[in-house]
One Martini backbone bead per residue (centre of mass of N, CA, C, O) as a GRO file, in nm:
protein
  258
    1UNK     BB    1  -2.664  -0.456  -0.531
    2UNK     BB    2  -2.452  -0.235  -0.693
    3UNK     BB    3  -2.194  -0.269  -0.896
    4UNK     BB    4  -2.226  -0.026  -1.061
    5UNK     BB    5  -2.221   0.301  -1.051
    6UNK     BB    6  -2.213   0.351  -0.737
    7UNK     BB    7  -2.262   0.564  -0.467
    8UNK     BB    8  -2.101   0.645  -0.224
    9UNK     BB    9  -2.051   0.767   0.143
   10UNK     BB   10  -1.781   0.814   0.141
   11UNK     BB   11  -1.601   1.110   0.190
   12UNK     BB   12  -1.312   1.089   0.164
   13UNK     BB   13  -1.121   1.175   0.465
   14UNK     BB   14  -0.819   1.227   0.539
   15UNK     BB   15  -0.873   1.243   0.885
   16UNK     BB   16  -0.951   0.946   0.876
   17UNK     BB   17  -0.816   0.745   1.118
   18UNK     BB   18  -0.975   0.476   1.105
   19UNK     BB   19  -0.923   0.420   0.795
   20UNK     BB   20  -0.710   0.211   0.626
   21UNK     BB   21  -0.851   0.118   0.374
   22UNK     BB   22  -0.964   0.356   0.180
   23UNK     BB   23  -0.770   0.385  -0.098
   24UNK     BB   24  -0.900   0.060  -0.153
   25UNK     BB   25  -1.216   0.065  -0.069
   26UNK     BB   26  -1.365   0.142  -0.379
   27UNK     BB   27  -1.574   0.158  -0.577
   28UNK     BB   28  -1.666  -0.030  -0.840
   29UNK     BB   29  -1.624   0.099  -1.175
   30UNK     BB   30  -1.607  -0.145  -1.385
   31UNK     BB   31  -1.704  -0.412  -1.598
   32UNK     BB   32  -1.448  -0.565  -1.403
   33UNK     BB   33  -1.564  -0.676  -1.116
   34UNK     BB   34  -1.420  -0.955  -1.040
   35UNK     BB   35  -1.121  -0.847  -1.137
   36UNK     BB   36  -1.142  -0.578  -0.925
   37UNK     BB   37  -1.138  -0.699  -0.678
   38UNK     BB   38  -0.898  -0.897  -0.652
   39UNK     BB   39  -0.728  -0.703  -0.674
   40UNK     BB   40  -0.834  -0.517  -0.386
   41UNK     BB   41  -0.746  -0.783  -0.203
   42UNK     BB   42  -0.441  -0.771  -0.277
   43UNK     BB   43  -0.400  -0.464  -0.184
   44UNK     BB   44  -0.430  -0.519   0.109
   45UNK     BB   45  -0.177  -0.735   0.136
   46UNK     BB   46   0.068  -0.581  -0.020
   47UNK     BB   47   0.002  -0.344   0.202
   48UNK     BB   48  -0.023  -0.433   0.448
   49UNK     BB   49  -0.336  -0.397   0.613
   50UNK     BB   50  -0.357  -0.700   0.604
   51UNK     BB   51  -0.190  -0.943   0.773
   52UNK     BB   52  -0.035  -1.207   0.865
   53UNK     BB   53  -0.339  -1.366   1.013
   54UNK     BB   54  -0.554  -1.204   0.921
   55UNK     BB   55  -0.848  -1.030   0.898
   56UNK     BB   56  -1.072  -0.957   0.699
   57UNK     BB   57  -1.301  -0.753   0.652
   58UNK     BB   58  -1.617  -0.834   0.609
   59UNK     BB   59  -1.853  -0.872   0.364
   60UNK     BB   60  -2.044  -0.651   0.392
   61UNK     BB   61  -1.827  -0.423   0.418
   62UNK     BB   62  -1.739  -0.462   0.136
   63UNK     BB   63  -1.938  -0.496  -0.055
   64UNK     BB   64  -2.030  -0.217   0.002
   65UNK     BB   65  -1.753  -0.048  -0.021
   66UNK     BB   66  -1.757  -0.155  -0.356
   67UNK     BB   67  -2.035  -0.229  -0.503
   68UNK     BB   68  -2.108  -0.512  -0.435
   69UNK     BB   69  -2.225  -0.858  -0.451
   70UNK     BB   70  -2.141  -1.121  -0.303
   71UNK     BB   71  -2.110  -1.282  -0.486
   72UNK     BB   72  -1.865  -1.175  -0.626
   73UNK     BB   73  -1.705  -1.195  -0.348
   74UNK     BB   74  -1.697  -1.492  -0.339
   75UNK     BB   75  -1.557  -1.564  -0.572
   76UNK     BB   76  -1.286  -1.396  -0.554
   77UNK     BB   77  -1.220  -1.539  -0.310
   78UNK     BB   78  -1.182  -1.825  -0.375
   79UNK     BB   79  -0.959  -1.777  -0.584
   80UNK     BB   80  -0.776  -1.709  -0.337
   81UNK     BB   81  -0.819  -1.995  -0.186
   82UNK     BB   82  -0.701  -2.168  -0.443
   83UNK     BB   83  -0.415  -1.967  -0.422
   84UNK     BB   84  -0.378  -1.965  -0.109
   85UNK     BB   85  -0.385  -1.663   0.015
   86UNK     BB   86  -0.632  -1.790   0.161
   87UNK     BB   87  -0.886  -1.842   0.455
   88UNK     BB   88  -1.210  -1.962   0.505
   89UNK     BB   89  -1.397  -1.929   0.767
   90UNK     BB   90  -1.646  -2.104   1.000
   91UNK     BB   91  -1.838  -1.890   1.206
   92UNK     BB   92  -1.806  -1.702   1.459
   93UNK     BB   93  -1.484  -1.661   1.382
   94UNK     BB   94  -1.481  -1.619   1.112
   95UNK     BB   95  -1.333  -1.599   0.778
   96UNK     BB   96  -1.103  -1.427   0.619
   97UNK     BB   97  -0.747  -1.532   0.604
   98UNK     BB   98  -0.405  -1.451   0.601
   99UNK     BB   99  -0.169  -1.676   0.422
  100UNK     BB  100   0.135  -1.743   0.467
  101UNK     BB  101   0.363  -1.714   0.319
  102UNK     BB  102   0.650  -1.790   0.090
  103UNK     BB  103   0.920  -1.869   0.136
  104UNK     BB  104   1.185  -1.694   0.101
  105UNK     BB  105   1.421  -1.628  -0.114
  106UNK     BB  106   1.721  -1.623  -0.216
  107UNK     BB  107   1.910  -1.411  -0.331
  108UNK     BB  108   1.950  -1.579  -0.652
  109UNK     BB  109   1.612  -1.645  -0.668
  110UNK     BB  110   1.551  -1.337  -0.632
  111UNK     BB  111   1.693  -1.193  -0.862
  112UNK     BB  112   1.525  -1.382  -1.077
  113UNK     BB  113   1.241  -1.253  -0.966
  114UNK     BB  114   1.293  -0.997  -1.073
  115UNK     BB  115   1.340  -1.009  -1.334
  116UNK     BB  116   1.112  -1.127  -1.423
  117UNK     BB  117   0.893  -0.895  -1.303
  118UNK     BB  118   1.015  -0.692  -1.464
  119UNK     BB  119   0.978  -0.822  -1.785
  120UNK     BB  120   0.688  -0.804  -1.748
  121UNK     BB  121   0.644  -0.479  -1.752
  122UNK     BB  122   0.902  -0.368  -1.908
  123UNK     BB  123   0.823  -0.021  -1.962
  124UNK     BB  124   0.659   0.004  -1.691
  125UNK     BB  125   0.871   0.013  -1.460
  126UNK     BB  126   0.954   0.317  -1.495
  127UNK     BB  127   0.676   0.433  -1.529
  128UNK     BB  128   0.598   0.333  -1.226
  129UNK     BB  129   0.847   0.507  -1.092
  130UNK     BB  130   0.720   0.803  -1.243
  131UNK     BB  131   0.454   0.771  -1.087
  132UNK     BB  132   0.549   0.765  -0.795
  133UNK     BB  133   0.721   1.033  -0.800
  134UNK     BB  134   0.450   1.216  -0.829
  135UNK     BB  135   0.289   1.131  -0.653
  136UNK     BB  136   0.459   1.177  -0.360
  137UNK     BB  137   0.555   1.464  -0.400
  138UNK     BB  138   0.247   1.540  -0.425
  139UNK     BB  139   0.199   1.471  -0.137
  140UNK     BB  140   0.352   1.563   0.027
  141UNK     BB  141   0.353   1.876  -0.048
  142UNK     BB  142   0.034   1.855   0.058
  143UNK     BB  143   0.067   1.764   0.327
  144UNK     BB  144   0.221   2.043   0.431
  145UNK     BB  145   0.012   2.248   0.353
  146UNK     BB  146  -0.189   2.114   0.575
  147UNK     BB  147  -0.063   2.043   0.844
  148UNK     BB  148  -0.095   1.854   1.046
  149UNK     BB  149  -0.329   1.779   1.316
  150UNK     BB  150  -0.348   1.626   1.586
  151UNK     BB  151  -0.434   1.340   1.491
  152UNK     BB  152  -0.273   1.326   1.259
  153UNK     BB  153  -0.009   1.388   1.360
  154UNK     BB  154  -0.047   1.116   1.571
  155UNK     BB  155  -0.011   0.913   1.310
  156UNK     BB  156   0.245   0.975   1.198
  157UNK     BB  157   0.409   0.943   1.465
  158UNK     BB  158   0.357   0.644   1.490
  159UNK     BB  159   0.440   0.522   1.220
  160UNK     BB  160   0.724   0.627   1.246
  161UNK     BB  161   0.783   0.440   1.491
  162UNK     BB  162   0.702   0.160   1.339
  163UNK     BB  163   0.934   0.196   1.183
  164UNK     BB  164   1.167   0.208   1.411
  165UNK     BB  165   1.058  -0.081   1.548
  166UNK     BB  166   1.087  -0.276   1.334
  167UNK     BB  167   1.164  -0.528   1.165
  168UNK     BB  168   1.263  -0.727   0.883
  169UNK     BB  169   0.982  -0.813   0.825
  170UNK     BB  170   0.784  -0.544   0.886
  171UNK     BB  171   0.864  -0.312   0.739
  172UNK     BB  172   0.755  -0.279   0.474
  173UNK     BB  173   0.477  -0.243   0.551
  174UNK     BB  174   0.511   0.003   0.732
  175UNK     BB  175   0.633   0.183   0.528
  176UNK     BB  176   0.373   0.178   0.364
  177UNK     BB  177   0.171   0.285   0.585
  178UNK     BB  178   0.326   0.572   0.595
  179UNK     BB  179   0.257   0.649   0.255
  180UNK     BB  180  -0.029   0.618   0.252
  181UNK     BB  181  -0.053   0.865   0.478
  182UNK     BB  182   0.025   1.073   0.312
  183UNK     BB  183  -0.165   1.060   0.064
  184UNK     BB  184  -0.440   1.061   0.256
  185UNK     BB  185  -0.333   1.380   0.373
  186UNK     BB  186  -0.344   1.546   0.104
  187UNK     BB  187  -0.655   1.586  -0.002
  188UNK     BB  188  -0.651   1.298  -0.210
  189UNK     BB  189  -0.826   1.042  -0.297
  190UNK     BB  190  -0.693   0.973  -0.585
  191UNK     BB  191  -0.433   0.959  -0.449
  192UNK     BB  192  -0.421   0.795  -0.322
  193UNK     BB  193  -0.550   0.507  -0.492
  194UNK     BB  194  -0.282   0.560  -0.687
  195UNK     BB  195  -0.080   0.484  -0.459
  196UNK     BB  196  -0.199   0.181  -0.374
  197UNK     BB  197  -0.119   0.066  -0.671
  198UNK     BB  198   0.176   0.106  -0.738
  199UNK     BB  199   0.271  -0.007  -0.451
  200UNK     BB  200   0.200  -0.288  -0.516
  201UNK     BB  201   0.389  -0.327  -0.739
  202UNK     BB  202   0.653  -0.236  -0.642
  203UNK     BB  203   0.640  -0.437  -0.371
  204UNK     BB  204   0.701  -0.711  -0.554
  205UNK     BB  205   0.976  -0.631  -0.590
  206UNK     BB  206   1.091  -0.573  -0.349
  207UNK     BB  207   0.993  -0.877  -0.239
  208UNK     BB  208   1.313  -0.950  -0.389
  209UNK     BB  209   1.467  -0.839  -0.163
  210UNK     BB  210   1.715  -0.768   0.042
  211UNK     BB  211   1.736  -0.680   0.358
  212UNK     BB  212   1.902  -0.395   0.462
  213UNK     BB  213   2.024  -0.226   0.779
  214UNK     BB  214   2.175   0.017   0.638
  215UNK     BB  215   1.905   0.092   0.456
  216UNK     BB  216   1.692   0.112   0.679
  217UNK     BB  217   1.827   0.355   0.846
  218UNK     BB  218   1.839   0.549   0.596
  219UNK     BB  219   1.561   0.589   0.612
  220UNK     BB  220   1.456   0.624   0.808
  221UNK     BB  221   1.595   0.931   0.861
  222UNK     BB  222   1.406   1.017   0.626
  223UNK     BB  223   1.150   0.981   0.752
  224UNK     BB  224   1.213   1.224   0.946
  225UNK     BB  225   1.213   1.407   0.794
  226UNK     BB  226   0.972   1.421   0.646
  227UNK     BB  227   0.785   1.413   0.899
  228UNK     BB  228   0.910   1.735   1.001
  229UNK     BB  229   0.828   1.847   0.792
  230UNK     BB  230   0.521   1.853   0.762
  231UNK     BB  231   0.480   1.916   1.070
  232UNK     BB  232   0.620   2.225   0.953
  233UNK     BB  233   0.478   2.315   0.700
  234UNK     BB  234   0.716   2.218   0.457
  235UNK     BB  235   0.712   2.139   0.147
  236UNK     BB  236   0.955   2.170   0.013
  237UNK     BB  237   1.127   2.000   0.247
  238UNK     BB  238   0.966   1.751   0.165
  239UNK     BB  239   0.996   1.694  -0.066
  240UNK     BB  240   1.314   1.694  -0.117
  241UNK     BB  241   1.309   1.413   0.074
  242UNK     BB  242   1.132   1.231  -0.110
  243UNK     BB  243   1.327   1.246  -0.336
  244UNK     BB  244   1.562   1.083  -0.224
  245UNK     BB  245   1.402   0.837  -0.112
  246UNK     BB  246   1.334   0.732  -0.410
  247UNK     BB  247   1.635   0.740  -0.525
  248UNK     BB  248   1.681   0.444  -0.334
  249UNK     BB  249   1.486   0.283  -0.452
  250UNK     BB  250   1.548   0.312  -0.717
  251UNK     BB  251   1.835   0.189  -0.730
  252UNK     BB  252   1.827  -0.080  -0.571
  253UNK     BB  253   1.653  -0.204  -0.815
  254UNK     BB  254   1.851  -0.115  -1.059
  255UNK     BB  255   2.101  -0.297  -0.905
  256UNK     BB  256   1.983  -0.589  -0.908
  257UNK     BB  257   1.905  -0.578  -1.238
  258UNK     BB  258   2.211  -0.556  -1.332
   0.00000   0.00000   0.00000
């Protein structure tokens, strides 16, 4: 298996509705093989595409899709599994499983670990948040552009449902799941990829607040316009629908921060 430089087989084809991990299992394409490989299993997690208590895609199935070795990649998991984050099973219905996260912190010490993970950032906070906006926007206009049918539409319309009636467990996830399934059918792999990249940055924060459900009745809201937009091929109210979503979601952090 060639670690780097390995041109892939995968088309990244937007409509390809079948696989949920496209925009993040792409070919590790860096001297740092390793430590992306590590990266992209975590954006996996982080990015709910497997929940916790699921099973990881099989061994061959990664390291093929990333273009490494087995060995670099049981490297990877190891170092995730003494991490805590993973449990490594042997035997035939064994695998690498998503283990139960830390319980939530407190509001109090929410907020702390808020500052602490902005603090790491730094000027990247800002820059993060303006580039998911750049991001996102034109990913909608795209999507919108495209005006899904048929399977993608019929995806999209689930995605808003699943989140439509989340817990307030698994909302988060689920809603990183209907965007990231719009940066996908935006027709740009490389789009979904970096989008994919700072949704997990962003998560990190996110998943330092306290899920309030006056505010995610009004994201949903929010997401059945942009889905409607988009299904209805007006890029521009797609567009404008994105902008709003996302000045709400950047408010909120800024909130707790100051």
């Amino acid at each position: 298996m060639i670690e780097n430089g390995a041109s892939s087989g995968a088309t990244g084809d937007p409509g390809d509705t079948a696989d949920p991990y496209a925009a993040v299992l792409r070919p590790v394409r860096s001297g740092n093989t390793f430590e992306e490989t590590v990266e992209k299993v975590l954006q996996l997690i982080r990015l709910g595409l497997v929940p916790v208590g699921d099973r990881l895609p099989p061994e061959r199935e990664l390291a093929d899709r990333l273009q490494i070795s087995r060995v670099t990649l049981r490297e990877a998991l190891k170092v995730l599994q003494d991490a805590g984050v993973l449990e490594v099973r042997r035997g035939r219905y064994g695998g690498a499983f998503v283990l139960a996260p830390a319980p939530a912190p407190a509001a109090a010490s929410g907020g702390a670990e808020l500052r602490r993970r902005a603090e790491e950032l730094g000027d990247r906070l800002e820059d993060t948040l303006l580039f998911r906006q750049v991001l996102e926007l034109g990913a909608a206009e795209l999507c919108a552009e495209r005006r899904p049918r048929g399977a993608e539409a019929e995806r999209l319309r689930a995605l808003l449902a699943e989140t439509g009636a989340a817990s307030l467990e698994e909302y988060r996830r689920l809603d990183t799941r209907l965007h990231l399934a719009i940066a996908e059918l935006s027709g740009s792999a490389s789009v979904a990829a970096q989008y994919a990249a700072v949704r997990a940055t962003v998560n990190e924060l996110l998943d330092c607040i306290p899920l309030l459900p006056p505010n995610l009745q009004h994201s949903q809201h929010q997401h059945e316009e942009l889905v409607t937009a988009i299904l209805s091929g007006d890029s521009a109210r797609a567009r404008a629908a994105m902008h709003e979503h996302l000045a709400g979601t950047a408010a909120l952090l800024r909130g707790f921060l100051s």
